[in-house]
FIKESE-858347 format. One record per residue: x negated, y negated, z negated of N, C-alpha, C in turn; residue in one letter. Coordinates in Angstrom, 2 decimals, decimal comma, padded with zeros to 5 digits, always signed. Atoms other than C-alpha are relative to their C-alpha. Layout:
@nx = X ny = Y nz = Z cax = X cay = Y caz = Z cx = X cy = Y cz = Z res = A
...
This chain:
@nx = -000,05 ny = +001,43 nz = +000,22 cax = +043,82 cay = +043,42 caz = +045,10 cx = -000,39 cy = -000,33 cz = -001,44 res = X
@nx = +000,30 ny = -000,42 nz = +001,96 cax = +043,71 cay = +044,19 caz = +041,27 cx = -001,08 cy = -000,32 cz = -000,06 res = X
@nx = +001,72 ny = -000,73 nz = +000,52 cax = +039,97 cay = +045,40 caz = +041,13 cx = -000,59 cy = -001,23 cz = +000,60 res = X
@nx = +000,86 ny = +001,26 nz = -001,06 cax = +038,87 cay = +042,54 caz = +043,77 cx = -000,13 cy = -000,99 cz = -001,23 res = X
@nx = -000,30 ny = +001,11 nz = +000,29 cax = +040,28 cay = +039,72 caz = +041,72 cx = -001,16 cy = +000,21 cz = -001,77 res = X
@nx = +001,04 ny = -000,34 nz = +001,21 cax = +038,57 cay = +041,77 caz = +038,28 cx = -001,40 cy = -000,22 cz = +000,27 res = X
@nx = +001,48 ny = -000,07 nz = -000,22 cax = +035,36 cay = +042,54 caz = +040,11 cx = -000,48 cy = -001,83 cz = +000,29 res = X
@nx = -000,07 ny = +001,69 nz = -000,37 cax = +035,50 cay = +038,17 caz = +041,03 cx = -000,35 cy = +000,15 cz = -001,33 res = X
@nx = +000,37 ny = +000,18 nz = +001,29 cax = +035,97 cay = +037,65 caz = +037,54 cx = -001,06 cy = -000,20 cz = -000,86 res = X
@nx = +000,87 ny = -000,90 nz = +000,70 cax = +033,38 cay = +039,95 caz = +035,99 cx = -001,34 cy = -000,92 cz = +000,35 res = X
@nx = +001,30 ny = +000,91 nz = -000,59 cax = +030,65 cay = +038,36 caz = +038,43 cx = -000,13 cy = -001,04 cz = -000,75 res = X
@nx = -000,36 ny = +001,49 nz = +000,57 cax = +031,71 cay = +034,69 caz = +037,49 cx = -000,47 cy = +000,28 cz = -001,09 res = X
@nx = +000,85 ny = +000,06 nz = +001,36 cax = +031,33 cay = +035,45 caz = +033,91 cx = -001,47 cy = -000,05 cz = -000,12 res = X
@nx = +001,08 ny = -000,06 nz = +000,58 cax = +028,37 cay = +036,94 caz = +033,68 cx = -001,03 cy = -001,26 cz = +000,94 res = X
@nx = +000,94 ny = +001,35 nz = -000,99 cax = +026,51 cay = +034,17 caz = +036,63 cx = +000,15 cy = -000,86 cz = -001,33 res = X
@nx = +000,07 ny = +001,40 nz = +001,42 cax = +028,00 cay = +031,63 caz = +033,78 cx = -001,16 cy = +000,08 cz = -000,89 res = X
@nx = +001,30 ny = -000,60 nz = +000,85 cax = +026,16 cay = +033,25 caz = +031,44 cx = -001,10 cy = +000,08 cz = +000,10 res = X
@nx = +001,23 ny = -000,17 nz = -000,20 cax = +023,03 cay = +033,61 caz = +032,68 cx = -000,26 cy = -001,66 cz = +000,20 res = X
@nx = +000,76 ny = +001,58 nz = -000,31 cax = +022,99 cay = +029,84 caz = +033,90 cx = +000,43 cy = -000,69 cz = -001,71 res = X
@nx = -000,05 ny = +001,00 nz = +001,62 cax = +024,07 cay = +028,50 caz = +030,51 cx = -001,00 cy = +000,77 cz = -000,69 res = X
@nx = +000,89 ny = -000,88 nz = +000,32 cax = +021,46 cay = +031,45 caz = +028,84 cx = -001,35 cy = -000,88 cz = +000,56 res = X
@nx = +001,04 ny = +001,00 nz = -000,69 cax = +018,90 cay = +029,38 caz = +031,36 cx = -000,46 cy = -001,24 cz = -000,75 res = X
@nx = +000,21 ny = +001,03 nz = +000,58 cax = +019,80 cay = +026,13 caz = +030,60 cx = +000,02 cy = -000,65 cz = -001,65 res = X
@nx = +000,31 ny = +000,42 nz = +001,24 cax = +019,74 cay = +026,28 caz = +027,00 cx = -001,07 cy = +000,41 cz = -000,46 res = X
@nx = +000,89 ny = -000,44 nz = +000,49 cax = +016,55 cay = +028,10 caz = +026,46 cx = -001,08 cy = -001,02 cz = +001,39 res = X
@nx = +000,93 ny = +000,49 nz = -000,16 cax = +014,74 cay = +025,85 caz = +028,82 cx = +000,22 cy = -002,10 cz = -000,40 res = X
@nx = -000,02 ny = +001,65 nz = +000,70 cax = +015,86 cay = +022,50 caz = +026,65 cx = -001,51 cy = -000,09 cz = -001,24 res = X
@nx = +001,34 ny = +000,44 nz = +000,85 cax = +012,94 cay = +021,56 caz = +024,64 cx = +000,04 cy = +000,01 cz = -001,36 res = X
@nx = -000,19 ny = -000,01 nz = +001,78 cax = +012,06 cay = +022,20 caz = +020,88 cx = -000,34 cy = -001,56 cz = -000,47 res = X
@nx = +000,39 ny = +001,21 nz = +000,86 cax = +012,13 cay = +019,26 caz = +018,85 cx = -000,06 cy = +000,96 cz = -001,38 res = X
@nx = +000,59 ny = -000,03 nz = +001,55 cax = +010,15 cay = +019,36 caz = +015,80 cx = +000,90 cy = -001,04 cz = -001,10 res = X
@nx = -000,88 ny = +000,80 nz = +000,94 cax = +012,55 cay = +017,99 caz = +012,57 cx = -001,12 cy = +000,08 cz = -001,62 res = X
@nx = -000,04 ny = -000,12 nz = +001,85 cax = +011,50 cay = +016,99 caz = +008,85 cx = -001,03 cy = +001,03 cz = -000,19 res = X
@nx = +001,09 ny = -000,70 nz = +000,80 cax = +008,22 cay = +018,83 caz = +007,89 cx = -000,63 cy = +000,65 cz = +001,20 res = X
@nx = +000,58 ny = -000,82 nz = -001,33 cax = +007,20 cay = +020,51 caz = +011,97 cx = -001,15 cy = -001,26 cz = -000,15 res = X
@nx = +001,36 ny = +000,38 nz = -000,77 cax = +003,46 cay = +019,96 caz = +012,99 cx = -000,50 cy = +000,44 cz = +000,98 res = X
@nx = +000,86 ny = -000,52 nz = -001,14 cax = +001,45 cay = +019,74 caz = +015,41 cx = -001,31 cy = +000,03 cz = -000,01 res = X
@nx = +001,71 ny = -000,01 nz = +000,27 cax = -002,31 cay = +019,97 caz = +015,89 cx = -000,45 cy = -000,12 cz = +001,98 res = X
@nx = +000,26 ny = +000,15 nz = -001,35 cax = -004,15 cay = +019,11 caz = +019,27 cx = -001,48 cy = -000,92 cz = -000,08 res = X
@nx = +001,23 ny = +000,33 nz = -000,25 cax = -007,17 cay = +016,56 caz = +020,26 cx = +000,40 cy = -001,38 cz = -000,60 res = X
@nx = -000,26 ny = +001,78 nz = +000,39 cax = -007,41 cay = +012,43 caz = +019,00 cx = -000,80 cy = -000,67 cz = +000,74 res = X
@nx = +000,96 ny = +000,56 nz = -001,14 cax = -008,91 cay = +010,07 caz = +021,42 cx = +000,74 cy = -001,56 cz = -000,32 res = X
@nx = -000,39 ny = +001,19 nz = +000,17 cax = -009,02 cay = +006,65 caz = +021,78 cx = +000,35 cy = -000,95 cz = +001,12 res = X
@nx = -000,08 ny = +000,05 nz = -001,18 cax = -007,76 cay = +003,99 caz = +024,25 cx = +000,36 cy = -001,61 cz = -000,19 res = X
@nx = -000,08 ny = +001,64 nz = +000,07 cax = -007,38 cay = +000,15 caz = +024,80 cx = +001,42 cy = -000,22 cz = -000,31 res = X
@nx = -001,58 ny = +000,24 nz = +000,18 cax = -003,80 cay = -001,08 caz = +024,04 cx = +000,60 cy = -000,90 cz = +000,55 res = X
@nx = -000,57 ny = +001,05 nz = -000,53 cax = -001,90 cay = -003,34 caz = +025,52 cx = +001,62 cy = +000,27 cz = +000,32 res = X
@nx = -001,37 ny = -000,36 nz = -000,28 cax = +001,89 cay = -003,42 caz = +027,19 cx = -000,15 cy = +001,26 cz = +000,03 res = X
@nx = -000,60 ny = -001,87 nz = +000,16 cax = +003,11 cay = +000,52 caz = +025,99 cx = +001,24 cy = -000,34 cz = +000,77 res = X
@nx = -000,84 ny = -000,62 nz = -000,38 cax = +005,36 cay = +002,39 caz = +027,23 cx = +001,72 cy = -000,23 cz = -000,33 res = X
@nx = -001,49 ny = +000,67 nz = +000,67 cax = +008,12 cay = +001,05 caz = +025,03 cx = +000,20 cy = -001,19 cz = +000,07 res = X
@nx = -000,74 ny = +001,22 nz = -000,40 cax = +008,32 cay = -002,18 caz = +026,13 cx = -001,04 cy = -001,40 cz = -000,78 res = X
@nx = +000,78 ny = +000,82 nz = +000,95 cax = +005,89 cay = -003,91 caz = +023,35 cx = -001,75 cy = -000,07 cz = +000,60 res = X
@nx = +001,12 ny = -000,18 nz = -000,26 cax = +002,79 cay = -005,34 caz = +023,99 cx = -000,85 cy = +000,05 cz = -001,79 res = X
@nx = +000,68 ny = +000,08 nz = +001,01 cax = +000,50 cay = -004,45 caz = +020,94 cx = -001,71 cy = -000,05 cz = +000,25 res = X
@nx = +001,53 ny = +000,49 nz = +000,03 cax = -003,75 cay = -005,13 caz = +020,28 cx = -000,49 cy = +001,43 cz = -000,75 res = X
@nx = +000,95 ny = -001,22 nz = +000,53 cax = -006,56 cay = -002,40 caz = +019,44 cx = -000,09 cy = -000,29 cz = -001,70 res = X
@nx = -000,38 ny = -000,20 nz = +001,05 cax = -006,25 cay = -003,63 caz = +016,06 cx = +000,99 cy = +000,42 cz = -000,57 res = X
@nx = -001,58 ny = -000,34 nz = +000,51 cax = -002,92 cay = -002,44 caz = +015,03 cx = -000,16 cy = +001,17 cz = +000,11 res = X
@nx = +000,35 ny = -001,55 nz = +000,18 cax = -002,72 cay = +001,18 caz = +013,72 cx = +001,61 cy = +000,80 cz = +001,02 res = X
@nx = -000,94 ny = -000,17 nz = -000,38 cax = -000,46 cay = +002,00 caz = +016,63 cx = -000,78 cy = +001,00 cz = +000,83 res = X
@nx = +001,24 ny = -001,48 nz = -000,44 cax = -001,21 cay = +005,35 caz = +019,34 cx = +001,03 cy = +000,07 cz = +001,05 res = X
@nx = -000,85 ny = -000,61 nz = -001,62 cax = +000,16 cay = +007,13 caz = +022,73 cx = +000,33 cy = +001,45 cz = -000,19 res = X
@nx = -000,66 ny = -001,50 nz = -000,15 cax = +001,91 cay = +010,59 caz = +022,76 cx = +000,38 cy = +000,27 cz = +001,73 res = X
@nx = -000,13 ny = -000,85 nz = -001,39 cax = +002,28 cay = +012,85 caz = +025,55 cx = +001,24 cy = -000,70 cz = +000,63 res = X
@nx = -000,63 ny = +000,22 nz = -000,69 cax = +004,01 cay = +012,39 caz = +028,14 cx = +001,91 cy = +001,05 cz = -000,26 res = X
@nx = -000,80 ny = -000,76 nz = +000,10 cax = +006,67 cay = +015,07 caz = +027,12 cx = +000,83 cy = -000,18 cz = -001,53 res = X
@nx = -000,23 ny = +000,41 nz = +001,24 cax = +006,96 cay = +013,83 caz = +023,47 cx = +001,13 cy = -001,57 cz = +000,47 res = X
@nx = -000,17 ny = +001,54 nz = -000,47 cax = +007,97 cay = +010,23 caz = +025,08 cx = +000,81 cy = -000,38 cz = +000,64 res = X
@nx = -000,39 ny = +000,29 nz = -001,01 cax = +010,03 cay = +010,96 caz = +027,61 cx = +001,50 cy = -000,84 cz = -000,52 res = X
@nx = -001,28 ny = +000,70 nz = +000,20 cax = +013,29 cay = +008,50 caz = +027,74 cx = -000,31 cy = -001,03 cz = -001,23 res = X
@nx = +000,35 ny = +000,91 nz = +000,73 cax = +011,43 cay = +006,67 caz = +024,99 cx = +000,86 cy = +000,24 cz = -001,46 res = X
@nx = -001,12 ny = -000,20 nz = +001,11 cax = +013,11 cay = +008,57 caz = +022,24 cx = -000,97 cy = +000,11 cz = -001,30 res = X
@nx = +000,90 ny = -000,11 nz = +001,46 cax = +010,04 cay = +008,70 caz = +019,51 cx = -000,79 cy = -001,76 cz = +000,46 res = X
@nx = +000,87 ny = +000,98 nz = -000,39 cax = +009,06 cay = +005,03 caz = +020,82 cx = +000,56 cy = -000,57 cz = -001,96 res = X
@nx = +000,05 ny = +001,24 nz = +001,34 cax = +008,59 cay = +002,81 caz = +016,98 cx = -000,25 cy = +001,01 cz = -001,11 res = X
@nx = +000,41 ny = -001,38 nz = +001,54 cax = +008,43 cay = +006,66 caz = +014,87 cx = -001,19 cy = -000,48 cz = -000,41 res = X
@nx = +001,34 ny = +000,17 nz = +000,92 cax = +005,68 cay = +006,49 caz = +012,14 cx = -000,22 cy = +001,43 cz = +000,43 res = X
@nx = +000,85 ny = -001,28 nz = +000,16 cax = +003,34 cay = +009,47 caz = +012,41 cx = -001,19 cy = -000,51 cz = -000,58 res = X
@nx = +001,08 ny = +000,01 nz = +000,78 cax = +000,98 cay = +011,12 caz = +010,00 cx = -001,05 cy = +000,72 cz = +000,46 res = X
@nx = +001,05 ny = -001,11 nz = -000,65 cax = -002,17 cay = +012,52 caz = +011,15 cx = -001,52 cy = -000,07 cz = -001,27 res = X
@nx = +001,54 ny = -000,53 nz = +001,02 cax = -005,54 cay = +014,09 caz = +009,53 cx = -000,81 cy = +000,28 cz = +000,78 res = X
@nx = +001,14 ny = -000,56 nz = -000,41 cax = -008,38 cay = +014,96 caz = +010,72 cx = -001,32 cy = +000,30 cz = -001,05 res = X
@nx = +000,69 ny = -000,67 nz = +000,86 cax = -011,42 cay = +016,62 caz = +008,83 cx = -000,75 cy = -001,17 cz = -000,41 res = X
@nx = +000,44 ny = +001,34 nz = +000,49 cax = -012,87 cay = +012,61 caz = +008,19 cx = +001,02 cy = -000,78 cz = -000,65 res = X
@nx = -000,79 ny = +000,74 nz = +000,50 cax = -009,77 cay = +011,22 caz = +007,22 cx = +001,77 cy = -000,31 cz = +000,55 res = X
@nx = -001,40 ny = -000,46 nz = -000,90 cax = -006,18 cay = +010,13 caz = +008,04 cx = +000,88 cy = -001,45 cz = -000,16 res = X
@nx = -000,41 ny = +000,90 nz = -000,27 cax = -003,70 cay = +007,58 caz = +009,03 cx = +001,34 cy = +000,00 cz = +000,38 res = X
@nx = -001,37 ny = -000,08 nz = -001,07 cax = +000,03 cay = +006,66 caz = +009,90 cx = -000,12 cy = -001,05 cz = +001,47 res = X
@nx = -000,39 ny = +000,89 nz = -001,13 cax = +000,76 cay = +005,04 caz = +013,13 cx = +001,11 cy = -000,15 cz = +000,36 res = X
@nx = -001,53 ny = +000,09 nz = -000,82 cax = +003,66 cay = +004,25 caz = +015,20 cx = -000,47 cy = -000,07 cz = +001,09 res = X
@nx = +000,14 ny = -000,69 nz = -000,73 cax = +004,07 cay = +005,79 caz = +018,12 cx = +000,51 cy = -001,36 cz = +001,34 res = X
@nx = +000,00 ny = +001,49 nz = -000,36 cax = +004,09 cay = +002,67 caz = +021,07 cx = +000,24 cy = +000,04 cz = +001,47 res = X
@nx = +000,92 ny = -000,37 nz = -001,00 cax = +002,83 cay = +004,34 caz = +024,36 cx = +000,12 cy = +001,69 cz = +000,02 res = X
@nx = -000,25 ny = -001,63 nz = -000,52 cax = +002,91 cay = +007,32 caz = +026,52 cx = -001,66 cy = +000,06 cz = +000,54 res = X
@nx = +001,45 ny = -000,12 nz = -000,62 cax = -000,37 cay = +008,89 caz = +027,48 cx = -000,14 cy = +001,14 cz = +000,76 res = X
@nx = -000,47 ny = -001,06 nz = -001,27 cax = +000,05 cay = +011,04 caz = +030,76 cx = -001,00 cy = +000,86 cz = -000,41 res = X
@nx = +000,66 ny = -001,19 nz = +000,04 cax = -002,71 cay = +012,87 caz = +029,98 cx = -000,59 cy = +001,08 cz = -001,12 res = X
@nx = -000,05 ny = -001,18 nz = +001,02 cax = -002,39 cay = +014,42 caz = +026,93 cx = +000,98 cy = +001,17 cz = -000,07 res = X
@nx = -001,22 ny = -001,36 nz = +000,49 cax = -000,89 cay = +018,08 caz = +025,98 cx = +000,64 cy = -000,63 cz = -001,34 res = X
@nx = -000,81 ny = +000,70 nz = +000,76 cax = +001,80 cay = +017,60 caz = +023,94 cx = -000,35 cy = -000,15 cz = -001,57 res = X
@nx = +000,32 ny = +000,95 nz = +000,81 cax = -000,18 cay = +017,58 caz = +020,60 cx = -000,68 cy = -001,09 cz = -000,16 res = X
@nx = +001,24 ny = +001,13 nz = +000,01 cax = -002,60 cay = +015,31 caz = +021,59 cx = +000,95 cy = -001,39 cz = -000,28 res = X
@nx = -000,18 ny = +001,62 nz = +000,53 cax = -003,02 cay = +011,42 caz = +020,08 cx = -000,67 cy = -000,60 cz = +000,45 res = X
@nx = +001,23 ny = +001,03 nz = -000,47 cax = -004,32 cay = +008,59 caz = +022,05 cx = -000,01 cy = -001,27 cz = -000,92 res = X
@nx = -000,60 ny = +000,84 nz = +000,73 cax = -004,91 cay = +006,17 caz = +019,66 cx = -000,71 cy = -001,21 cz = -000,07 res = X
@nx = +000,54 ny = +001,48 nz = +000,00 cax = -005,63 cay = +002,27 caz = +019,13 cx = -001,37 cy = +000,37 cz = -000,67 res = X
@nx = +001,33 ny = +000,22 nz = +000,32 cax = -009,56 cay = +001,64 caz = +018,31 cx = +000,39 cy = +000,06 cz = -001,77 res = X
@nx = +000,05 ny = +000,13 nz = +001,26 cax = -008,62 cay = +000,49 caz = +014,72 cx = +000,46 cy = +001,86 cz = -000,91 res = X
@nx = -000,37 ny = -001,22 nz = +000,76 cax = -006,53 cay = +003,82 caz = +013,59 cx = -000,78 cy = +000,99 cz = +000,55 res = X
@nx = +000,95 ny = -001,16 nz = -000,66 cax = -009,06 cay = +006,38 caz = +015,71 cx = -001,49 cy = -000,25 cz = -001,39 res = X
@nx = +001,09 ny = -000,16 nz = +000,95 cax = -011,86 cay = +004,68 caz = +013,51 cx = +000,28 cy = +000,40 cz = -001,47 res = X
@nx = -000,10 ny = -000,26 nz = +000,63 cax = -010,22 cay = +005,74 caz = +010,27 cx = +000,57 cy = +001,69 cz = +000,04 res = X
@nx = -000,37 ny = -001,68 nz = -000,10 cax = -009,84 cay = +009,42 caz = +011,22 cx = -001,32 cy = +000,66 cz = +001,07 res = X
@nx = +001,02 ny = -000,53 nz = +000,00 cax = -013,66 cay = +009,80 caz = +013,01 cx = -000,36 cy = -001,11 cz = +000,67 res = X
@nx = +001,13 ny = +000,60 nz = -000,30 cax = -016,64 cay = +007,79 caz = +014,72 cx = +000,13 cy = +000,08 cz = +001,66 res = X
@nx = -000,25 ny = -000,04 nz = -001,32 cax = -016,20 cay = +006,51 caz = +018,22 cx = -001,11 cy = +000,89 cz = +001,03 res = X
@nx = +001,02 ny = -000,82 nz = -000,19 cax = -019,37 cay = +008,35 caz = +018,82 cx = +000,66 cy = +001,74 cz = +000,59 res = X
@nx = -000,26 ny = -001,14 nz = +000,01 cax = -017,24 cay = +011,47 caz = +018,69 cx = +000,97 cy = +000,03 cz = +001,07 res = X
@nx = -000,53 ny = +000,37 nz = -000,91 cax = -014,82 cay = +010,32 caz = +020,93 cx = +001,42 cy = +000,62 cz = +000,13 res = X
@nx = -001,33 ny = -001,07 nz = +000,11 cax = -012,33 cay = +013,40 caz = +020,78 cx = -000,26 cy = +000,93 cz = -001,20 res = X
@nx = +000,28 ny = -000,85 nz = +001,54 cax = -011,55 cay = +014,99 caz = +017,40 cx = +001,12 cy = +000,81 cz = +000,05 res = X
@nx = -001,45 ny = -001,09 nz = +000,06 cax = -009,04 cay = +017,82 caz = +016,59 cx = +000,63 cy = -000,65 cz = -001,37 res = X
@nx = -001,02 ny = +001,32 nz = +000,86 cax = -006,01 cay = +016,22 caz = +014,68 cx = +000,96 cy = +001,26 cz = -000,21 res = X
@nx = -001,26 ny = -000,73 nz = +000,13 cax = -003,14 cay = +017,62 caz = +012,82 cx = +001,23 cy = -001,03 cz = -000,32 res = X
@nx = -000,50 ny = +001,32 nz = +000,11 cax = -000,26 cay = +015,43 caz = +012,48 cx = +002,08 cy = +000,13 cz = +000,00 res = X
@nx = -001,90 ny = -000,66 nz = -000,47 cax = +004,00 cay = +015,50 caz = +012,23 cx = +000,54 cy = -001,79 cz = -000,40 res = X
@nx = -000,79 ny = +000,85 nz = +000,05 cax = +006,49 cay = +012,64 caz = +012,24 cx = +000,26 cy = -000,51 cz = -001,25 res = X
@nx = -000,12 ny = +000,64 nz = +001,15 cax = +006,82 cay = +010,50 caz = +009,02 cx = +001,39 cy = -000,30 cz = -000,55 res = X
């Protein structure tokens, strides 16, 4: 009865373990205070985002991934980005389903001060302000 109730035990623990071991290594990294990212810059019409605001292609505002966005927890952040023409902050406004998570979709005005619509998609580096 002893060994049963141990061998119960023993199991239990370690199952715990492995599901908490699980669920904490598949929570998501957030980037803090000085993390970058690097990915593609593209551009995209603006209108009602994702956060609730409607903003215009003039305004140096942009779209983040879908995974960056979720629950709307980086919706109004400033971000800094570069690219090998130049560079810009924005605030973050809009989710853009189809970017990987460094990618920037961004308003007409802030895309043209970081390359030439000509180019259309530029490689960007960029972290939270």
């Amino acid at each position: 009865m002893f060994s049963s109730k141990l061998v119960f035990l023993i199991t239990l623990f370690v199952m715990l373990t492995f599901t908490i071991n699980n669920v904490v290594n598949a929570l998501p990294l957030h980037r803090r205070g000085g993390g970058s990212y690097s990915g593609d810059g593209t551009f995209y019409t603006v209108g009602l985002g994702s956060c609730g605001k409607t903003n215009s292609d003039s305004e140096m505002v942009a779209a983040l991934s879908s995974s960056l966005m979720s629950s709307g927890k980086n919706c109004g952040k400033k971000i800094k980005v570069k690219s090998d023409s130049g560079s810009v902050t924005v605030k973050a406004v809009d989710t853009c389903p189809g970017c990987a998570q460094g990618d920037i979709d961004f308003s007409p005005a802030a895309f043209k001060k970081l390359g030439s619509f000509d180019e259309g998609r530029i490689s960007i580096t960029w972290s939270f302000a």
